[in-house]
Backbone as ProteinMPNN parsed JSONL, in Angstrom:
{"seq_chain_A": "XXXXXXXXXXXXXXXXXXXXXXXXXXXXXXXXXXXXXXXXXXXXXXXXXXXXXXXXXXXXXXXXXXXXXXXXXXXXXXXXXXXXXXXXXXXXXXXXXXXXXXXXXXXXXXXXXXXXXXXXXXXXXXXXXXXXXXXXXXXXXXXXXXXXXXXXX", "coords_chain_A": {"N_chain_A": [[44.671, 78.021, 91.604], [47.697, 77.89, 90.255], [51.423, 77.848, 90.845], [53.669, 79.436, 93.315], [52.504, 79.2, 96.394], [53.536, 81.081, 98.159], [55.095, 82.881, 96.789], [52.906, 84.096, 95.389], [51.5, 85.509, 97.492], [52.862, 87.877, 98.703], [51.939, 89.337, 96.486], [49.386, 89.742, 96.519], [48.311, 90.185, 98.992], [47.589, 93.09, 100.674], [48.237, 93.374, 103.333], [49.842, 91.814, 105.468], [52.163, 89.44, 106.698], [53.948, 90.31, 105.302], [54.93, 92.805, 105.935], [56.322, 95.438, 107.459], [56.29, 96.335, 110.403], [56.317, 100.067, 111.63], [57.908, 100.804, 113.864], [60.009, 99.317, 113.157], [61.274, 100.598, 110.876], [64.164, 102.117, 109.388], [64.446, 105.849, 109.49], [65.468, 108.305, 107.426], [66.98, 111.48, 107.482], [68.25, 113.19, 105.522], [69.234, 114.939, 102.889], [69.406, 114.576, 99.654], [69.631, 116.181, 97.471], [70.884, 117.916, 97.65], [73.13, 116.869, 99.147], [74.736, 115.974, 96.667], [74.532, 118.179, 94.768], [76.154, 120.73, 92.916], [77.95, 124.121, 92.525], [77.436, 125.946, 89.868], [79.285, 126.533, 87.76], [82.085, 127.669, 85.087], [81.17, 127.184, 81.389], [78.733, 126.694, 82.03], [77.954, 128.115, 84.331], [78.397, 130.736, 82.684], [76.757, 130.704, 80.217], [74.211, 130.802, 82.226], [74.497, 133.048, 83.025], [74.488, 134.553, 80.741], [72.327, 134.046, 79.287], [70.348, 135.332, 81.803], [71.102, 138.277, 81.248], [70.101, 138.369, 79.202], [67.652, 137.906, 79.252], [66.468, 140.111, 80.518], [67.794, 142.281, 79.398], [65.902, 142.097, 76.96], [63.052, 142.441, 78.98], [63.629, 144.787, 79.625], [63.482, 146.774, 77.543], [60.859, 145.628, 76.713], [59.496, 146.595, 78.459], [59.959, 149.533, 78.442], [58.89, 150.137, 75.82], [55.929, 149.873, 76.242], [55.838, 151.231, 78.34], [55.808, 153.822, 76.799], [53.756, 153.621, 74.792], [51.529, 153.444, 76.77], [51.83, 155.756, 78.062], [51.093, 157.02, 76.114], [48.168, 156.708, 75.808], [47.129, 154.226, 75.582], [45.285, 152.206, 77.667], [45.363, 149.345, 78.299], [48.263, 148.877, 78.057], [49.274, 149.795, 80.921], [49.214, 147.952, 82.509], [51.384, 146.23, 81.657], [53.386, 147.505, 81.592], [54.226, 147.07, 84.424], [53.93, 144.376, 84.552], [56.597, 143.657, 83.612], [58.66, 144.468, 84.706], [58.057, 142.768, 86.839], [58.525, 140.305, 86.08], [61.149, 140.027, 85.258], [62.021, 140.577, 87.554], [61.436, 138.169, 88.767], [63.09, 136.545, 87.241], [65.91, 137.135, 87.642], [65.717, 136.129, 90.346], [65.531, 133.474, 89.71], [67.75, 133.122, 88.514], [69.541, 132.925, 90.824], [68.976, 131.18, 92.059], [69.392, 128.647, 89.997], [72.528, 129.331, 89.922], [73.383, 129.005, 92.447], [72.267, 125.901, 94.099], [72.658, 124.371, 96.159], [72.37, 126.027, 98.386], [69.982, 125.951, 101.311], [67.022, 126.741, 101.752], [64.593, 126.452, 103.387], [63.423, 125.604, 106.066], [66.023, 123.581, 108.085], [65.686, 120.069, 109.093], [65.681, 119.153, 112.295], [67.661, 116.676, 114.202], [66.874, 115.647, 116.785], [63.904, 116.254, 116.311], [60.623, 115.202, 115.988], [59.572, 112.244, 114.27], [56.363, 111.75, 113.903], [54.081, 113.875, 114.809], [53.764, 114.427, 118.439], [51.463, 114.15, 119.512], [50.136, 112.148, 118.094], [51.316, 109.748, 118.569], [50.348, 107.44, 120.192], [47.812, 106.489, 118.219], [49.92, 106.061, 116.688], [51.062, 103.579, 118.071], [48.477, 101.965, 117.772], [48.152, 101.224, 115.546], [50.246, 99.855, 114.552], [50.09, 97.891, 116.71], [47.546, 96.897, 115.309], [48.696, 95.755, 112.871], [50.611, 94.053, 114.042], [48.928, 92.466, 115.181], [47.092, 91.588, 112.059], [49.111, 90.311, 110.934], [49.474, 87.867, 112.774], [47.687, 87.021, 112.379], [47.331, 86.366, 109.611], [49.69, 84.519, 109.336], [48.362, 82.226, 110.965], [46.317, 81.587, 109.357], [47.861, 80.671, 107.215], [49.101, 78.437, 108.214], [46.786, 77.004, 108.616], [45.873, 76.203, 106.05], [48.073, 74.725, 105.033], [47.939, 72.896, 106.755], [45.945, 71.7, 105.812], [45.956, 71.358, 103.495], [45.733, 69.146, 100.379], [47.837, 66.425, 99.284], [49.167, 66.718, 95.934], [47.931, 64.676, 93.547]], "CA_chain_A": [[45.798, 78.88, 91.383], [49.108, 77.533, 89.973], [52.487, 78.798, 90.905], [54.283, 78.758, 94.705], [51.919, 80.039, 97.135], [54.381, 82.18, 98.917], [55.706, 84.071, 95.991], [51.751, 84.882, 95.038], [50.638, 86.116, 98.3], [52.636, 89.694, 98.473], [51.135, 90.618, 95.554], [47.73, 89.304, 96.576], [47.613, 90.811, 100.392], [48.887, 94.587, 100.932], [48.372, 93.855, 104.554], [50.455, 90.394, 105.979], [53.228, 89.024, 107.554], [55.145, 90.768, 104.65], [54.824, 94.424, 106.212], [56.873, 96.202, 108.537], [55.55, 97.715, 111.674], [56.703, 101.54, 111.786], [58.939, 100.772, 114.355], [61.211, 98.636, 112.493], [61.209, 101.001, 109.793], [64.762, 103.368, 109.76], [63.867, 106.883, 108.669], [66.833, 109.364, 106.952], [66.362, 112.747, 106.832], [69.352, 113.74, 104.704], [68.72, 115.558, 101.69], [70.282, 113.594, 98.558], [69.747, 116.197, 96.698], [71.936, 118.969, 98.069], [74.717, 116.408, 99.0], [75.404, 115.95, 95.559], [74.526, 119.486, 93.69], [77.059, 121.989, 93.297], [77.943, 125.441, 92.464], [77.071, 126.157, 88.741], [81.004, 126.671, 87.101], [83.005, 127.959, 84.09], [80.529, 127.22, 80.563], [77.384, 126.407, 82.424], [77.615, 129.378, 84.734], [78.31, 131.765, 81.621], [75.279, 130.537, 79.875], [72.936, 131.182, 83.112], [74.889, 134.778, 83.076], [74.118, 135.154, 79.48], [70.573, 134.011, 79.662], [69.884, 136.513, 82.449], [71.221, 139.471, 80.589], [69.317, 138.714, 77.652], [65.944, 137.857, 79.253], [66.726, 141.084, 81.132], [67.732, 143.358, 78.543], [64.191, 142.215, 76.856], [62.233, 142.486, 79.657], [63.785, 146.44, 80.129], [62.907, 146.773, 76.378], [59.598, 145.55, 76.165], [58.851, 147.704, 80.02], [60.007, 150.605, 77.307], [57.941, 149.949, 74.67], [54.922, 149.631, 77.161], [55.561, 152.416, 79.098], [55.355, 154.656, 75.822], [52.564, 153.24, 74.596], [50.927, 153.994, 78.195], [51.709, 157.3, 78.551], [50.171, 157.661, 74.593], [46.844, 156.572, 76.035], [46.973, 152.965, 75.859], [45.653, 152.075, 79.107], [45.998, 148.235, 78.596], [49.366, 148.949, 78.357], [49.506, 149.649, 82.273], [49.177, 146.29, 82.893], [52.322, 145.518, 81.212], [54.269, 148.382, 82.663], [53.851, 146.714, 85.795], [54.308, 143.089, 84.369], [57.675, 143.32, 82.652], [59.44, 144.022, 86.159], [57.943, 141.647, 88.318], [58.876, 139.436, 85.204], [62.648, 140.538, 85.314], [62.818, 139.956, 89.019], [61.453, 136.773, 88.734], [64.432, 135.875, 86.054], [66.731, 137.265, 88.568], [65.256, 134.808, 91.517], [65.857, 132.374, 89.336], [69.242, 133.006, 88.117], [70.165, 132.936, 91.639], [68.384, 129.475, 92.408], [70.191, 128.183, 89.589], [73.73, 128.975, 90.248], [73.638, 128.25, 94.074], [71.677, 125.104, 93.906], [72.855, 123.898, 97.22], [71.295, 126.719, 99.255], [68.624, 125.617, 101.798], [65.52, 127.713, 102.195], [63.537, 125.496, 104.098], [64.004, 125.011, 107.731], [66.482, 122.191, 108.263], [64.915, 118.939, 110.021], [66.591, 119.173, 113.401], [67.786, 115.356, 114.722], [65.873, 115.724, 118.069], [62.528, 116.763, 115.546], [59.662, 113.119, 115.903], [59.005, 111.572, 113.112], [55.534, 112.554, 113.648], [53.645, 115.049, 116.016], [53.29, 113.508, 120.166], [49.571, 113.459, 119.802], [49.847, 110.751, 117.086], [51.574, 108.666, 119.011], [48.998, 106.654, 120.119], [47.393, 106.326, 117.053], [50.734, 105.0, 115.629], [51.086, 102.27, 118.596], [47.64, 101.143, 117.935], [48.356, 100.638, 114.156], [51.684, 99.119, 114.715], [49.343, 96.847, 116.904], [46.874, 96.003, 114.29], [49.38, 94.846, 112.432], [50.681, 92.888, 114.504], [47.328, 91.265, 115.212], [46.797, 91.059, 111.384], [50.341, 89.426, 110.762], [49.508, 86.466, 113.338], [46.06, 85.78, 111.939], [47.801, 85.497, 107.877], [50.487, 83.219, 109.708], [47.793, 81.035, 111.635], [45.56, 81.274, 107.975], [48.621, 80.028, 106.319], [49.234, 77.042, 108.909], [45.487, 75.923, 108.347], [46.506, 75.924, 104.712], [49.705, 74.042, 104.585], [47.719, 71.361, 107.21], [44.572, 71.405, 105.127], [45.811, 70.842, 101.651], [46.071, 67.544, 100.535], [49.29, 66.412, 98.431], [48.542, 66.635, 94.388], [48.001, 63.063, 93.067]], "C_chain_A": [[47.057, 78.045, 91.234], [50.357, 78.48, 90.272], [52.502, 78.488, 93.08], [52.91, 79.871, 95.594], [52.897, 81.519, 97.748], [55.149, 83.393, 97.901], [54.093, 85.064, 95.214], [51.293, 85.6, 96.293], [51.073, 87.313, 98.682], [52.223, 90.67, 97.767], [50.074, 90.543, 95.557], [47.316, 90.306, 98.084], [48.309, 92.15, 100.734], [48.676, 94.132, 102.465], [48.746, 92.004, 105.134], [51.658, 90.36, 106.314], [54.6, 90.123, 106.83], [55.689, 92.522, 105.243], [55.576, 94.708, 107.429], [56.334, 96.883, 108.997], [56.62, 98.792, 111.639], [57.61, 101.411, 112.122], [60.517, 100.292, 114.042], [61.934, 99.546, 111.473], [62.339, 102.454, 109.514], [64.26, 104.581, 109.139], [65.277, 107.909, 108.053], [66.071, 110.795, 106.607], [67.474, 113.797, 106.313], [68.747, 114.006, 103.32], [69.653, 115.173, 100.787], [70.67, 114.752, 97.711], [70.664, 117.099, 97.046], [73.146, 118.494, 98.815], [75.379, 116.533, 97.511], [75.033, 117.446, 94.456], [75.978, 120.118, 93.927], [76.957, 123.204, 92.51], [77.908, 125.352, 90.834], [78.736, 126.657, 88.462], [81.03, 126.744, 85.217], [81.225, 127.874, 82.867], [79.095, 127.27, 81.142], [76.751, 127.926, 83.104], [77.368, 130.455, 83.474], [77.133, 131.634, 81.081], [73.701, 130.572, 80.258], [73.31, 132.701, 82.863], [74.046, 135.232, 81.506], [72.343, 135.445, 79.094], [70.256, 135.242, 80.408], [70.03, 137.655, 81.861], [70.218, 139.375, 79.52], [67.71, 138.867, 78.141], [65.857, 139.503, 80.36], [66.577, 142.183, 80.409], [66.031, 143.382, 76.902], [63.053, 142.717, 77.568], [62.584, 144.352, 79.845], [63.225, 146.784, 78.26], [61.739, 146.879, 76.004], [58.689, 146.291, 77.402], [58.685, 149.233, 79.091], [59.015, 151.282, 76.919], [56.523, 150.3, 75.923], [54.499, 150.988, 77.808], [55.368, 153.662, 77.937], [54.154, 154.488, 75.438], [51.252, 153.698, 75.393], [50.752, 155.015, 78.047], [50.865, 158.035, 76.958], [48.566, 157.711, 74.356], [46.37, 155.13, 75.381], [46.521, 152.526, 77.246], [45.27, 150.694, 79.072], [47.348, 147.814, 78.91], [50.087, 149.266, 79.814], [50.135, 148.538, 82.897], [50.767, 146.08, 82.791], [53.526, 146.26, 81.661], [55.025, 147.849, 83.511], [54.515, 145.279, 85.589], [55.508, 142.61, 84.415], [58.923, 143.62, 83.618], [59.719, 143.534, 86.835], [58.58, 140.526, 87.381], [60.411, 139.214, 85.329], [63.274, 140.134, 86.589], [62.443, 138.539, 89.178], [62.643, 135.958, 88.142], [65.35, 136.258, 86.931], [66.747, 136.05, 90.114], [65.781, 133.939, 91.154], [66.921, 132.322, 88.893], [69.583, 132.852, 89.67], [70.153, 131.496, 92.717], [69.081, 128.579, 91.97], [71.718, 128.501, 89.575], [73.916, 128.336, 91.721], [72.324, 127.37, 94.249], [71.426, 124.252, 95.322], [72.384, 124.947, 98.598], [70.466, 125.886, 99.853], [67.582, 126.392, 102.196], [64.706, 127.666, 102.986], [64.85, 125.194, 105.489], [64.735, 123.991, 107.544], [65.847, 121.569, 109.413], [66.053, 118.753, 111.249], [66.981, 117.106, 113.971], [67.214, 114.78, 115.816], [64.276, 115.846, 117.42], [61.677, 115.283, 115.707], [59.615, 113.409, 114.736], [57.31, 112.223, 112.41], [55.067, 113.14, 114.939], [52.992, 114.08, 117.112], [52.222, 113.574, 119.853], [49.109, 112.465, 118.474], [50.536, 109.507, 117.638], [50.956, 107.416, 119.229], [48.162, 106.05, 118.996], [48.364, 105.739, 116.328], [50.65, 103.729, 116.781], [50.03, 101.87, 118.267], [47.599, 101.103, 116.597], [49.573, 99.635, 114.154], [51.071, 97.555, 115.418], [48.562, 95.616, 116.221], [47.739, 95.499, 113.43], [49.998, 94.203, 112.612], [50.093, 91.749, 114.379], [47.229, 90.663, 113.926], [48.126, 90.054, 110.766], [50.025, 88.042, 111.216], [48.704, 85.633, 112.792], [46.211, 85.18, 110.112], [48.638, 84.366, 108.653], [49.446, 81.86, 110.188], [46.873, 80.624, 110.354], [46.414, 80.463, 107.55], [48.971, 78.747, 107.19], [48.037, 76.179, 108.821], [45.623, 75.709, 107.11], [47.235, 74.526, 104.579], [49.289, 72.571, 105.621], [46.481, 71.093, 106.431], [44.677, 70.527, 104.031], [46.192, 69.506, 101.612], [46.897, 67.759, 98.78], [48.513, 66.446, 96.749], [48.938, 65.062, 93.894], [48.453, 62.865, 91.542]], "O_chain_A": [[47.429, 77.477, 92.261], [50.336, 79.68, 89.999], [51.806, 77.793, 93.82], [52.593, 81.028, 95.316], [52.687, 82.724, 97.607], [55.616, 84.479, 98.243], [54.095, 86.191, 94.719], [50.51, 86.502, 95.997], [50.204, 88.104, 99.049], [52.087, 91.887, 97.887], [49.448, 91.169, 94.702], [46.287, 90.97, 98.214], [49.501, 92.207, 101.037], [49.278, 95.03, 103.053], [47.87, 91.139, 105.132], [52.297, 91.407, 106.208], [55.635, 90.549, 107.344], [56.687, 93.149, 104.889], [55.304, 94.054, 108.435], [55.835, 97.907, 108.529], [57.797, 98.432, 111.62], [58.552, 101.659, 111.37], [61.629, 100.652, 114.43], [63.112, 99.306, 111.207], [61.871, 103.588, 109.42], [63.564, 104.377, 108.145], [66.147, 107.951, 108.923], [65.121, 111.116, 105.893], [67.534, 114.981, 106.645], [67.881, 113.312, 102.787], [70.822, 115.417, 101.084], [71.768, 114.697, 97.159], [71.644, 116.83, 96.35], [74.054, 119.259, 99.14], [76.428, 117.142, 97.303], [75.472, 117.435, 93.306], [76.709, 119.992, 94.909], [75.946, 123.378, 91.83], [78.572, 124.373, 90.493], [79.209, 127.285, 89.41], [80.336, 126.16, 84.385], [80.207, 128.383, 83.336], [78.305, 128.014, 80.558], [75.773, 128.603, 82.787], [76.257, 130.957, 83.307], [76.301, 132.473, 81.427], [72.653, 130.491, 79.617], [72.436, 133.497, 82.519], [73.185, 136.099, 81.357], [71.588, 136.377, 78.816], [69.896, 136.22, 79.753], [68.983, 138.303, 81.862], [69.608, 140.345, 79.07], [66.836, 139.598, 77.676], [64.763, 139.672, 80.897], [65.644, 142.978, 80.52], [65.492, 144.28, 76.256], [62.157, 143.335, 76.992], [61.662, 145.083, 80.209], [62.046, 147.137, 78.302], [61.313, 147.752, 75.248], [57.48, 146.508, 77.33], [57.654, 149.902, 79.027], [58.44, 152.32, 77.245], [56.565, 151.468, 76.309], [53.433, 151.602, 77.845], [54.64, 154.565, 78.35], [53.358, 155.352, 75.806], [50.228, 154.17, 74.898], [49.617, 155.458, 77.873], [50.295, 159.114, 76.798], [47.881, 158.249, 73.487], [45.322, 155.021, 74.744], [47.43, 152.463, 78.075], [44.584, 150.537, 80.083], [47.698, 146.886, 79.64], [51.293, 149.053, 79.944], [51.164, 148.323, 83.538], [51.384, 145.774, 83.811], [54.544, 145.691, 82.057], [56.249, 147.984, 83.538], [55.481, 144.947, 86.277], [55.8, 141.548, 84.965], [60.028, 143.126, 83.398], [60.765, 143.429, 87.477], [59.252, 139.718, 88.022], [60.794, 138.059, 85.515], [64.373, 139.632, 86.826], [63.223, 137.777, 89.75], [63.029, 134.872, 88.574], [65.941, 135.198, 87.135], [67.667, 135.414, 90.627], [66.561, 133.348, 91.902], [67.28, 131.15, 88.79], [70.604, 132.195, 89.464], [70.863, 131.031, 93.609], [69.547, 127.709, 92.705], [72.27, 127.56, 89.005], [74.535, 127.302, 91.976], [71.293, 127.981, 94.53], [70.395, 123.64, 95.604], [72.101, 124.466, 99.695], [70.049, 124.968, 99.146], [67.52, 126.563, 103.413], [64.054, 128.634, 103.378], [66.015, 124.888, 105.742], [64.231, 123.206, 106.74], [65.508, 122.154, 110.443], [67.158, 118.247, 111.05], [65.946, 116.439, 113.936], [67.036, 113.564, 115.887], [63.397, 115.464, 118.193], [62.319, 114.256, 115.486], [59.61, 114.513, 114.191], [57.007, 112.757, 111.343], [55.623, 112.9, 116.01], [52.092, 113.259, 116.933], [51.807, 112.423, 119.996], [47.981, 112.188, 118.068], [50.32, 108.383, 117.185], [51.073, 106.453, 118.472], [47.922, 104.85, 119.128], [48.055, 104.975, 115.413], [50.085, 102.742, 116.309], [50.264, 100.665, 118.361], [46.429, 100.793, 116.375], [49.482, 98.56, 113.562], [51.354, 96.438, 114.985], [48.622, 94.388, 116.285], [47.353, 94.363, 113.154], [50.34, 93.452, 111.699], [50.334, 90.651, 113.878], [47.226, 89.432, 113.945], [47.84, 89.04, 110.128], [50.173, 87.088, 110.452], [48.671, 84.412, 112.635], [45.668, 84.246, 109.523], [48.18, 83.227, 108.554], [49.689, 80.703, 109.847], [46.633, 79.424, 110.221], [45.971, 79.325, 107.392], [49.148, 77.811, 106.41], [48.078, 74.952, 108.907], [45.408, 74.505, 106.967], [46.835, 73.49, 104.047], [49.885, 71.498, 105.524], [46.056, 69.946, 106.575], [44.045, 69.539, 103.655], [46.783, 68.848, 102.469], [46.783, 68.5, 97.804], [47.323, 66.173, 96.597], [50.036, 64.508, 93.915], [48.544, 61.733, 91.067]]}, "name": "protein", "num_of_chains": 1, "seq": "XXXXXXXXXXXXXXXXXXXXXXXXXXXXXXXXXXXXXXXXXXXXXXXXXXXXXXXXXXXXXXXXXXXXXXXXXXXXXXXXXXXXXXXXXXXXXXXXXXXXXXXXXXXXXXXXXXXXXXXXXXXXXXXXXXXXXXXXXXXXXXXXXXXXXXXXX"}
């Protein structure tokens, strides 16, 4: 193998000296993305407003159509009855997703909350371990190395 040993061996060993045990490892549980969103404004908003009316005033349109059809003795046309509402409120959900963007829905992660659940604990110290262990034994590999090799002539 040509080239520096030390710049080939993080891409050769996923598991060595190069790895951080857990503990070292800060965690953030700030949400990036709802610091920086904001409130949908002026052209952008109008164009969610506009959208909604239109996919709206379709969706009451083609419920219409449907429901005539239905009552004429179409009875696939049920189906669609039925469809072209839940369809409508869905477009409403979503107009309301997209202007308030910064909403949270989801439980917020409390600051007192672990990382992960007390009965893994254990199971993380004794990984945090093994890698310890396997850290010392690449370092003591790489010292039988670096006294082994003999200089290039």
């Amino acid at each position: 193998m040509s080239g520096n040993r030390d710049e080939i061996l993080p891409r050769m060993c996923p598991v060595s000296r190069y790895c951080k045990p857990m503990a070292d490892v800060e965690e953030t549980h700030s949400d990036s993305m709802s610091e920086n969103s904001q409130r949908l404004e002026g052209t952008a908003a109008l164009r969610a407003h506009g959208m909604l009316m239109v996919g709206l005033v379709f969706c009451g349109v083609a419920f219409w159509f449907e429901l005539k059809r239905a009552l004429g003795g179409n009875g696939l046309s049920w189906a669609y009855v039925f469809e072209w509402p839940l369809l409508g409120g869905f477009a409403v959900y979503m107009w309301w997703n997209i202007l308030h963007p910064d909403r949270e829905k989801t439980r917020k992660r409390s600051a007192e909350k672990p990382s992960i659940a007390p009965q893994f604990n254990s199971m993380l110290a004794a990984w945090e371990e093994r890698q310890r262990d396997l850290a010392a034994a690449q370092e003591a590999h790489d010292q039988t190395l670096r006294i082994g090799d003999d200089p290039p002539s």
